[in-house]
C-alpha positions in Angstrom: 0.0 0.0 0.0 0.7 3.7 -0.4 1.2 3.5 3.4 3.8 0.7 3.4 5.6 2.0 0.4 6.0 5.4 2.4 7.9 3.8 5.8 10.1 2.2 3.6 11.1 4.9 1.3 11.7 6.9 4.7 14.2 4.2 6.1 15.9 3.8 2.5 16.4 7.7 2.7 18.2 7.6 5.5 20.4 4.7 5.3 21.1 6.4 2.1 22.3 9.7 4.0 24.4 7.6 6.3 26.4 6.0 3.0 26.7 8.8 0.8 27.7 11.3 2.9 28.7 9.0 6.8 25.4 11.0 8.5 25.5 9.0 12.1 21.8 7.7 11.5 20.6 4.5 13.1 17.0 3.6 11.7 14.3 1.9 14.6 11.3 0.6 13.4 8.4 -0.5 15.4 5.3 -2.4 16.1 1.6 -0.9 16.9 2.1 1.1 20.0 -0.5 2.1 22.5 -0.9 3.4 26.0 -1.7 7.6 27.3 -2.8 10.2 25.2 -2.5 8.3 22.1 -5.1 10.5 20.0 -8.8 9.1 19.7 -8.9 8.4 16.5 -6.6 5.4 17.0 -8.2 2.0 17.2 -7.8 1.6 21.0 -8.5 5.0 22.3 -11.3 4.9 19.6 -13.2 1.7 21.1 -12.3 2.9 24.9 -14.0 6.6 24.1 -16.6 5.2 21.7 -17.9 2.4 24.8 -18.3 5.3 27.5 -20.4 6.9 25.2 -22.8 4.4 24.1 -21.5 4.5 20.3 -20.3 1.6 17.6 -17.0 0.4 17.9 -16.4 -0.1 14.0 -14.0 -2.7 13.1 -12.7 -2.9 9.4 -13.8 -6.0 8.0 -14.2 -9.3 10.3 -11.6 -7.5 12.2 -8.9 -10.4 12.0 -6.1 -8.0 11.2 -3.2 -9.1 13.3 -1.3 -6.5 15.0 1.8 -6.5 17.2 1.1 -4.2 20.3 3.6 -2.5 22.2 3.3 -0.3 24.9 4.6 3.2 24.6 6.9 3.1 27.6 8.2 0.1 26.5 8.9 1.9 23.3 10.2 5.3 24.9 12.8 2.9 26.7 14.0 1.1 23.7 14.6 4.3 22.3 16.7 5.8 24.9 18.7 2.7 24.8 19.1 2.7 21.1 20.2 6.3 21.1 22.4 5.9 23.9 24.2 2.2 23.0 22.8 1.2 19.5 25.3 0.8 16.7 26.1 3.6 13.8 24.4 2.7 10.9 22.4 -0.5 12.3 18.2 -1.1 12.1 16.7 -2.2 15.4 13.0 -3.0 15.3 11.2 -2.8 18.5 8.5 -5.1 19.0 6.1 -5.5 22.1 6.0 -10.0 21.9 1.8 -9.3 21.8 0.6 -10.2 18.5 -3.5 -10.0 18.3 -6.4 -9.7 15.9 -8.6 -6.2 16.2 -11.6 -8.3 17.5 -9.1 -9.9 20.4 -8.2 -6.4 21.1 -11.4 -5.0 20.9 -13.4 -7.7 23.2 -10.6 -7.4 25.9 -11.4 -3.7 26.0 -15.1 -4.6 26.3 -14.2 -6.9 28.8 -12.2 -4.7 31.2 -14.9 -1.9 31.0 -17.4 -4.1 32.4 -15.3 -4.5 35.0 -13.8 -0.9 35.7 -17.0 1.3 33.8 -19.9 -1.2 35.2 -22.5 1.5 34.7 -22.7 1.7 30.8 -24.9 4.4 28.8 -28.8 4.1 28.7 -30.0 1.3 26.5 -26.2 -0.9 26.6 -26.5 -4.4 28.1 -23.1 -5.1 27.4 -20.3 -3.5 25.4 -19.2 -6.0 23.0 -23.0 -4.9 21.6 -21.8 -2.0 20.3 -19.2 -4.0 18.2 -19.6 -2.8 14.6 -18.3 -4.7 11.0 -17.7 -1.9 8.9 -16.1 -2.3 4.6 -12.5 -3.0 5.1 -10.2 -0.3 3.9 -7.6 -0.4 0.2 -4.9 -2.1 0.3 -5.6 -2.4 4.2 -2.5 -5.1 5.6 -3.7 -8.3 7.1 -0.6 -8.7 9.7 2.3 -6.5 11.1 4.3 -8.1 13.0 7.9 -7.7 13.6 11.7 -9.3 14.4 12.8 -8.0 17.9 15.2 -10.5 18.3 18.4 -8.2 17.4 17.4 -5.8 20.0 16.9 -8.3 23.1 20.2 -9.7 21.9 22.3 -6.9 21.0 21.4 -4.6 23.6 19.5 -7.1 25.8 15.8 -5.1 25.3 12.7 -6.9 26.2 8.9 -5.0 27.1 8.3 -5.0 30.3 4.4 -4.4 30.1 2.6 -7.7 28.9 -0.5 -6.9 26.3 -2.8 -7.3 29.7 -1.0 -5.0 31.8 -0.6 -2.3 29.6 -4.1 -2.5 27.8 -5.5 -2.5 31.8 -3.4 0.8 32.3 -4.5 2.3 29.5 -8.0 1.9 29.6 -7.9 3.4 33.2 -5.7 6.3 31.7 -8.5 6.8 29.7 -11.3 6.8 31.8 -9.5 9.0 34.5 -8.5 11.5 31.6 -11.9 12.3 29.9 -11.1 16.0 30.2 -7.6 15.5 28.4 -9.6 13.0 25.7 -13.0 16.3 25.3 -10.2 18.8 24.8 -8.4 17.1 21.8 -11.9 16.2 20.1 -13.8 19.5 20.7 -11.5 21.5 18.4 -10.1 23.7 21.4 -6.6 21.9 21.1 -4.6 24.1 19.0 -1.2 22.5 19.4 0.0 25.2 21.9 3.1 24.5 23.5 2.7 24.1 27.2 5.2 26.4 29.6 5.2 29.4 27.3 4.6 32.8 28.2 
């Protein structure tokens, strides 16, 4: 897809920096993250706002895309050590070991609100009855998944968070930061920068 074709054009540009002209570049590439203030329109964020409100939580297709999912601290950590010990010139991909379909994901979200949002909007019985099958979308990819192995053994990387853990911390981010997740949907978030005068 258009979208594939794009991160691999980006990593090919700067390897090809690196050779031509010796640019110190190292190239990371990584699986589906999630976790805080990941924007709403993202498929987790999206099902966890959409439940608390009473609406459809469309999935693309059957919703048996398989995604890796990595926890954004898990990420942010990988990073710091790839910046601070990764090799010149190498490619580490980052990978969170949690590979799921987008139903999986999407029922274990249903699942955890039933137990942490018990009261659900007017007229819900249970959550995984907003779960909507909506046309899939071009050239949409059945599976990401990803190599980590160079990282765990080269710089001796593993995620810390396991797919249950961090989807349980994230949902309760979420429902403790409903102010954060209104402001960024409203249109009153204008990409200030916090701290200036």
């Amino acid at each position: 897809s258009p979208y594939s074709a794009s991160k691999a054009s980006s990593d090919h540009l700067v390897r090809a920096w690196n050779r031509t002209y010796n640019l110190p570049t190292i190239v990371t590439n990584c699986s589906n993250n999630y976790g805080p203030f990941q924007f709403p329109e993202k498929l987790i964020p999206l099902v966890i706002l959409n439940a608390m409100q009473g609406k459809l939580l469309p999935l693309y297709g059957k919703g048996h895309q398989i995604r890796d999912w990595l926890y954004v601290e898990d990420h942010a950590r990988a990073l710091v050590l790839v910046a601070t010990r990764g090799k010149i010139s190498e490619t580490y991909n980052i990978g969170g070991h949690n590979e799921k379909q987008n139903i999986e994901v999407v029922h274990i979200i249903c699942d955890l609100l039933e137990e942490l949002a018990p009261h659900k909007p007017e007229g819900i019985s249970q959550y995984k009855d907003l779960i909507a099958f909506v046309a899939d979308r071009a050239g949409h990819d059945l599976r990401y998944s990803i190599d980590a192995s160079k990282i765990a053994k080269d710089l001796y990387w593993q995620p810390i968070e396991t797919f249950e853990s961090g989807i349980k911390k994230t949902v309760l981010w979420y429902l403790e930061n409903q102010d954060w997740c209104q402001h960024v949907q409203d249109g009153s978030y204008q990409r200030e920068r916090k701290g200036q005068v």
